[in-house]
N, C-alpha and C positions, 0 to 999 in steps of 0.2 A: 845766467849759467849756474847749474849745480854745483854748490862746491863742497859736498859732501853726498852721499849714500845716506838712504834714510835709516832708522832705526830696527824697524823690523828687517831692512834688510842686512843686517851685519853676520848672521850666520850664514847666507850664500854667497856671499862678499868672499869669507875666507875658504868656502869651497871653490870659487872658482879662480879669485886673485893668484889663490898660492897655489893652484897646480896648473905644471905645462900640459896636460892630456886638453884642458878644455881651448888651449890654443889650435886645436884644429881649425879645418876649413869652413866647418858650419855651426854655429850654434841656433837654438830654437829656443830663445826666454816665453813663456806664455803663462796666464794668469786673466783672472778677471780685468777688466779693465778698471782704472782708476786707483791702481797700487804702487803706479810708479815705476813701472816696467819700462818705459821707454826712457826716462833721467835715467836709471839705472845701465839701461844698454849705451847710452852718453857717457856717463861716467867710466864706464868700463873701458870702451875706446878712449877714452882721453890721456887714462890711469895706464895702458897699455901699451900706447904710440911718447908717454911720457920719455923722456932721455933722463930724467934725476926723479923717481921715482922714491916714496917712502918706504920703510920697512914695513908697512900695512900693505904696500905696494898698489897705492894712492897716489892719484898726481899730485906732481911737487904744485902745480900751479902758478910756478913762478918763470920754467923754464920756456928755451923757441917753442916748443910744441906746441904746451899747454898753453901756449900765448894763441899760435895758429890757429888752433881746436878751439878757444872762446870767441874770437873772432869768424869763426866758421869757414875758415880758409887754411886747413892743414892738406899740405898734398897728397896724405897717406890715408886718407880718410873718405867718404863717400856715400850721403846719404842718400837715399830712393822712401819718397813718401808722396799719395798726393797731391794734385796740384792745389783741393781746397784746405789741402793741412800747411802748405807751404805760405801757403797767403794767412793761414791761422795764424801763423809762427814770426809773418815779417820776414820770408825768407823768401830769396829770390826763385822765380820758375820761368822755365825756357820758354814760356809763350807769356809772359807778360813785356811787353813795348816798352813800358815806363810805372814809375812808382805810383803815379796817379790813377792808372789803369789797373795796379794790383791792389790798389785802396777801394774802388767805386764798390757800390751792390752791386751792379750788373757781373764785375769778375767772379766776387764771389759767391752769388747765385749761380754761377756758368763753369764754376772751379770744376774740376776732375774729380772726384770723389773715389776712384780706383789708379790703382797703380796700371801703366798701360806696359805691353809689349816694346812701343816706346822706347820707354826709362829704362826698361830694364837691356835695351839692345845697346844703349851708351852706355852701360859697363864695362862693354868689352874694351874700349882703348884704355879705361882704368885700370881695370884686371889685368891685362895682359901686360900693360908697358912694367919697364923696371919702376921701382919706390924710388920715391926719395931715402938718396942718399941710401943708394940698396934694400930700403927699410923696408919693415913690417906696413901690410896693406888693409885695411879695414872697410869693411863694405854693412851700411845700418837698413834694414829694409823695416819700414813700420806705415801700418799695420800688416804683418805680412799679408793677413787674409784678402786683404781687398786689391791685389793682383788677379788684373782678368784671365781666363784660362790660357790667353796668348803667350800673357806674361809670363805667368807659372810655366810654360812649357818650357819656354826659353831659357827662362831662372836652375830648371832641371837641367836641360843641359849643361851648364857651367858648374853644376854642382856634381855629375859627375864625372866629371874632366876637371878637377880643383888646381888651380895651379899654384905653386909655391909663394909661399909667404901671403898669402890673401884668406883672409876669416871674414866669411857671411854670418852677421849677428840677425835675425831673423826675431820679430818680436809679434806677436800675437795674442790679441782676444779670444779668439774661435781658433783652437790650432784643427779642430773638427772640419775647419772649410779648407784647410790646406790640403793638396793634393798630398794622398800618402806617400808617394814616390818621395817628395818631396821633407818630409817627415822623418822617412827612415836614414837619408841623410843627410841630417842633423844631428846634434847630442841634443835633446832635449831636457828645458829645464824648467822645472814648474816654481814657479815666483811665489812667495811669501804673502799672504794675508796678513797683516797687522789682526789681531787681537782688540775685542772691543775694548777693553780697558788701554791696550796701545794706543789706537789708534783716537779713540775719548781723549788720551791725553796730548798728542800731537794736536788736535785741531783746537785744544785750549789755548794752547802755545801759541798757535795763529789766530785767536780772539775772535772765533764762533759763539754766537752767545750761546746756542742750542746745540751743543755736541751732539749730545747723543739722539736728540731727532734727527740733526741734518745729516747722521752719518747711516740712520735706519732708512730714511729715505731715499737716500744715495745707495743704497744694495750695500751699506759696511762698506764702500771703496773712499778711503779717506782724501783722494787730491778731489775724488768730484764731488763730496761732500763741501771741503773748500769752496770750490769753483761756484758752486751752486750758493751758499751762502754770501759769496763775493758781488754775486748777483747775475750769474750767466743763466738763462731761460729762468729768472725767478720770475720776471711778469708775465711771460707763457705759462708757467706752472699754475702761478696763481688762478690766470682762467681757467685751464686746466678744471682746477681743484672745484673751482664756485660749478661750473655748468656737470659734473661729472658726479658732484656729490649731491646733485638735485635732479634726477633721471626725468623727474614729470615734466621739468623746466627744462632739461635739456637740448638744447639747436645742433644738432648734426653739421649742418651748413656755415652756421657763425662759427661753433667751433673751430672747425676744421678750414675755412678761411684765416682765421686767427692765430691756426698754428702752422700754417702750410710753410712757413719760412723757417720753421726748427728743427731741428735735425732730427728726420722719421725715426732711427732708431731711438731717440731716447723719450717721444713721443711715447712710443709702443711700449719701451719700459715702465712709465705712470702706469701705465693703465694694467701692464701687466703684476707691478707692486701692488695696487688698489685691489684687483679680484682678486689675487691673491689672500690679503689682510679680508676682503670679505669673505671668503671661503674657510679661513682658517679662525676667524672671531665667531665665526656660525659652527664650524665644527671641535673647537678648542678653548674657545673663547679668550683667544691672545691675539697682539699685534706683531706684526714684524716691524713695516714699513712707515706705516703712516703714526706714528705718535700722538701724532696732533690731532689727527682728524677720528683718534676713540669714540666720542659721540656718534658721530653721522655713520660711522661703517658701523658702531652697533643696531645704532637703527635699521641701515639698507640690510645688514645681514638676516635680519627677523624677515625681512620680505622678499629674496630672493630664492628661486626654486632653484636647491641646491645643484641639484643635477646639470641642471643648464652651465649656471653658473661654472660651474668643472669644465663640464663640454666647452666653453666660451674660451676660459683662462685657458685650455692646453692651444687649444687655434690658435690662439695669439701666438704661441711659438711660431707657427708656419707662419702669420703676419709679420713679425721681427724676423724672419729671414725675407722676406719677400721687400723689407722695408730699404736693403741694402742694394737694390738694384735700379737704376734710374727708371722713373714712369712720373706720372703726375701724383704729384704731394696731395694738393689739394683733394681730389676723388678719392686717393687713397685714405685717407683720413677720415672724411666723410663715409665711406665705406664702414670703416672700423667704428665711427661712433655712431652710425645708424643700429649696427649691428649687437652693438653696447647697450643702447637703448631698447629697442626689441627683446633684450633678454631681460633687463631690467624694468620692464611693464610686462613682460609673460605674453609678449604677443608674436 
């Protein structure tokens, strides 16, 4: 459990803690991903639903609430995320049987990956009934975007019929894929980036050997900079990195069997940092992303037809949205690095 607000975010901290206008019914946090946007919307509900609140207006962390909210059982409160972020988190979901079953691969190969119509229809006995103890009511939807259009519709209607004393905190990577309806009511709040020297110096603090590569690699988002150092898809990367950075040796097939179990979007992101740093060391002659691998992208850079290469990295955009909706990992994959390849021999 957070028991602070990170650094960079202390100056929307005191925009939003100290005024009553942002306790409306809806708020919209949105932000690249990996800034810290979802602890943040935790902490805010904790610090909110607090009964001895500090003059930061911070939870005391000591009081019933704040005892309830760390234990993940306050009654004013109510998360919707899902079901394979629920099993990420150790957190219980309504179609898991038993703890065994929310452990196996097969769950979380099988997890939800979108919020359904579902979850969001068991709101309503939350929403509607009285708080505890009269109280303020708290509703967490993350990531908002990955609410299917069922969802979303349903989610619209209760948002505009808001009922008293109930705040929808709404947290998003893509606030782009949210229904605009949906959008306009909310306040919307764009989340703080840390600062490369910020955020350089926070993941020293957490004993990264390589700050500032793991944090160029990671798109500058400082918890997946962590997480990735920590060692979450670092031996997929690694493949990644070896068959991707040697196009003539490159397997489509082995590849993309080898990554078929990680999570497509962030797949798609390598590969969209990589052409990138190739297209910008051929026409700039600098890196953003890959620190490490300056050798091998000055080289591929001298041999790629730049044109293509453009053409290749903007498609990717439309692959990284195509990547967010269930089909087959594997072909999908294989697809993208056949396609990779191909441009990267000029054939």
């Amino acid at each position: 459990m957070m028991s602070d607000i990170y650094s960079w975010q202390q100056g929307i901290w005191q925009k939003l803690a100290h005024s009553e206008e942002f306790r409306g019914h809806a708020l919209l946090l949105k932000g690249k991903k990996g800034i810290g946007k979802y602890e943040f919307a935790r902490y805010l509900a904790k610090s909110w639903l607090c009964t001895a609140s500090t003059a930061e207006r911070k939870a005391c962390g000591e009081c019933l609430s704040c005892g309830w909210f760390e234990q993940n059982g306050h009654p004013n409160f109510y998360q919707v995320v899902p079901e394979a972020f629920s099993i990420n988190l150790g957190e219980p979901s309504e179609k898991q049987d038993s703890e065994e079953r929310s452990n196996s691969p097969a769950a979380k190969k099988n997890a939800s990956q979108q919020i359904s119509i579902e979850q969001i229809r068991r709101l309503t006995e939350f929403v509607y009934m009285t708080g505890h103890q009269n109280g303020y009511k708290i509703i967490l939807i993350y990531p908002a975007e990955t609410m299917n259009s069922a969802a979303a519709n349903a989610l619209l209607k209760k948002l505009e019929e808001p009922p008293e004393n109930v705040l929808f905190i709404l947290v998003t990577h893509q606030a782009q894929h949210l229904l605009p309806t949906i959008r306009s009511r909310c306040q919307q709040i764009a989340m703080p980036v840390p600062d490369v020297e910020t955020a350089v110096a926070w993941l020293k603090q957490h004993y990264v050997n390589d700050p500032q590569a793991s944090l160029a690699a990671a798109g500058f988002s400082p918890l997946s900079a962590l997480l990735f150092d920590q060692g979450e898809n670092a031996a997929q990367h690694e493949q990644f990195i070896q068959q991707i950075s040697n196009p003539n040796r490159l397997d489509p097939l082995s590849l993309a069997e080898a990554l078929q179990q990680t999570n497509l979007s962030v797949v798609v992101s390598w590969l969209q940092k990589w052409c990138y740093d190739l297209v910008s060391y051929r026409t700039t002659g600098k890196i953003r992303y890959y620190l490490n691998q300056v050798t091998t992208i000055q080289a591929l850079s001298g041999q790629i037809a730049l044109l293509e290469c453009i053409r290749f990295t903007r498609a990717l955009n439309s692959t990284q949205r195509l990547s967010h909706h269930p089909l087959n990992p594997r072909l999908f994959l294989e697809e993208m690095f056949i396609d990779y390849a191909a441009m990267m021999r000029g054939t």
